[in-house]
C-alpha positions as a Python dict, from the first residue, in 0.01 Angstrom:
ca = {
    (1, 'X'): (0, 0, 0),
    (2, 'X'): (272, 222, 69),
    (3, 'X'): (427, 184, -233),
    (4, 'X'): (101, 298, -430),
    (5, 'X'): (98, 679, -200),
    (6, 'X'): (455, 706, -290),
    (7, 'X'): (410, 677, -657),
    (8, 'X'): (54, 884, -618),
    (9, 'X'): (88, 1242, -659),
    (10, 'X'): (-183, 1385, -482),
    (11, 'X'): (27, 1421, -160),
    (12, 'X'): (216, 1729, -341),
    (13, 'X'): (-118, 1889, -517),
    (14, 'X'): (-169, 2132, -267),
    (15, 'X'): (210, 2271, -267),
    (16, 'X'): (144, 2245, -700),
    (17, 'X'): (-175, 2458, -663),
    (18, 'X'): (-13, 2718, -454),
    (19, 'X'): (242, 2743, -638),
    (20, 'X'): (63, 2793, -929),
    (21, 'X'): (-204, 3049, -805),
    (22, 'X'): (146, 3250, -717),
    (23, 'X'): (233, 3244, -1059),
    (24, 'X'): (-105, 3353, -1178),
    (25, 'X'): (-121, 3610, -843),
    (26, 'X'): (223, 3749, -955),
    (27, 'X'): (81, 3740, -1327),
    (28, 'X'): (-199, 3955, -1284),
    (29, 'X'): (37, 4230, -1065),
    (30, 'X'): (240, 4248, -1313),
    (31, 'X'): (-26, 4329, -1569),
    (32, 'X'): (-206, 4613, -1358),
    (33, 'X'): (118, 4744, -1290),
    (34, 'X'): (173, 4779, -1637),
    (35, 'X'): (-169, 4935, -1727),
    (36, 'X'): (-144, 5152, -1413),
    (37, 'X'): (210, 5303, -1474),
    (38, 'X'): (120, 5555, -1757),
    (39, 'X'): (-136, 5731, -1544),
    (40, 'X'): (-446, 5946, -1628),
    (41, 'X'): (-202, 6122, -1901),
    (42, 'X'): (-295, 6126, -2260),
    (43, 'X'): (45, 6121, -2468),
    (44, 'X'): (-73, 6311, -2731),
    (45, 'X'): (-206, 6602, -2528),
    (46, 'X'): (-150, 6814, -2260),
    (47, 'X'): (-359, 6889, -1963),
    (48, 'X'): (-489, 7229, -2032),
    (49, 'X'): (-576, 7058, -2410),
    (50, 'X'): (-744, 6781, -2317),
    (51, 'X'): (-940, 6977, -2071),
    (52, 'X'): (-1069, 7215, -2392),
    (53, 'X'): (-1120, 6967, -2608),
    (54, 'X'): (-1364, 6770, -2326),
    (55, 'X'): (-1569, 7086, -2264),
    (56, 'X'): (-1596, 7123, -2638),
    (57, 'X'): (-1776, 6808, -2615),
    (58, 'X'): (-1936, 6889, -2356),
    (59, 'X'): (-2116, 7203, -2487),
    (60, 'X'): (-2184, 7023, -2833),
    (61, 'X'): (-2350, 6762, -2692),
    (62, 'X'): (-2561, 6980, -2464),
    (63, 'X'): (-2680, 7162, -2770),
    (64, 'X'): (-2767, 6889, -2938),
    (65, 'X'): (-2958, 6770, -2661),
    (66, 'X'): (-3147, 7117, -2606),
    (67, 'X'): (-3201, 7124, -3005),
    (68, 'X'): (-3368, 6771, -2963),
    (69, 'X'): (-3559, 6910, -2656),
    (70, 'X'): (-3712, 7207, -2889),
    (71, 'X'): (-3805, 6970, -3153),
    (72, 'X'): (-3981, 6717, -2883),
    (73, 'X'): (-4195, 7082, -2750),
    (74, 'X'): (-4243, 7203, -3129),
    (75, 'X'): (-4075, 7546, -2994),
    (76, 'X'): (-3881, 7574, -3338),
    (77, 'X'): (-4078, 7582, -3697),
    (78, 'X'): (-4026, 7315, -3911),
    (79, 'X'): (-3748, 7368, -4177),
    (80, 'X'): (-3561, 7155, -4439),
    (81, 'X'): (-3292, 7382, -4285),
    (82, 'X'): (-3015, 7294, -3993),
    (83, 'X'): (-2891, 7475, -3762),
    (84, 'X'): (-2570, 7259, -3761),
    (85, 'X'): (-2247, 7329, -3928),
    (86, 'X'): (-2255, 6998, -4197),
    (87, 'X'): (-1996, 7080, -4424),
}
């Protein structure tokens, strides 16, 4: 019988299993680290850009939403005419 739990390798699964979850453990670290290291930064802008180009957005999309609002309470007449720039 003895012979059988020698050969057997469940005795050393637990030690294999930690071993690997380290591995994976060390794994995923490694991969946050890396996503994590370049910080909030765009390359290709600076602060003060990326700041004017977000309100930009910010104000087009909040008068597209009021010109989708007028339309909704008929406060505009209708046109075939836009009042957006669709060059």
């Amino acid at each position: 019988m003895e012979s059988l739990a020698e050969d057997d390798n469940t005795r050393d699964f637990p030690t294999r299993k930690a071993k690997a979850m380290k591995i994976v453990a060390l794994i995923g670290l490694m991969a946050g680290s890396v996503l994590c290291a370049s910080g909030c930064a765009t390359p290709g802008y600076s602060a003060e850009e990326r700041g004017q180009m977000i309100v930009r957005n910010w104000g087009y999309d909040w008068a597209q939403a009021q010109d989708d609002i007028d339309h909704f309470l008929l406060l505009r007449p209708a046109s075939h005419l836009t009042v957006w720039s669709v060059q």
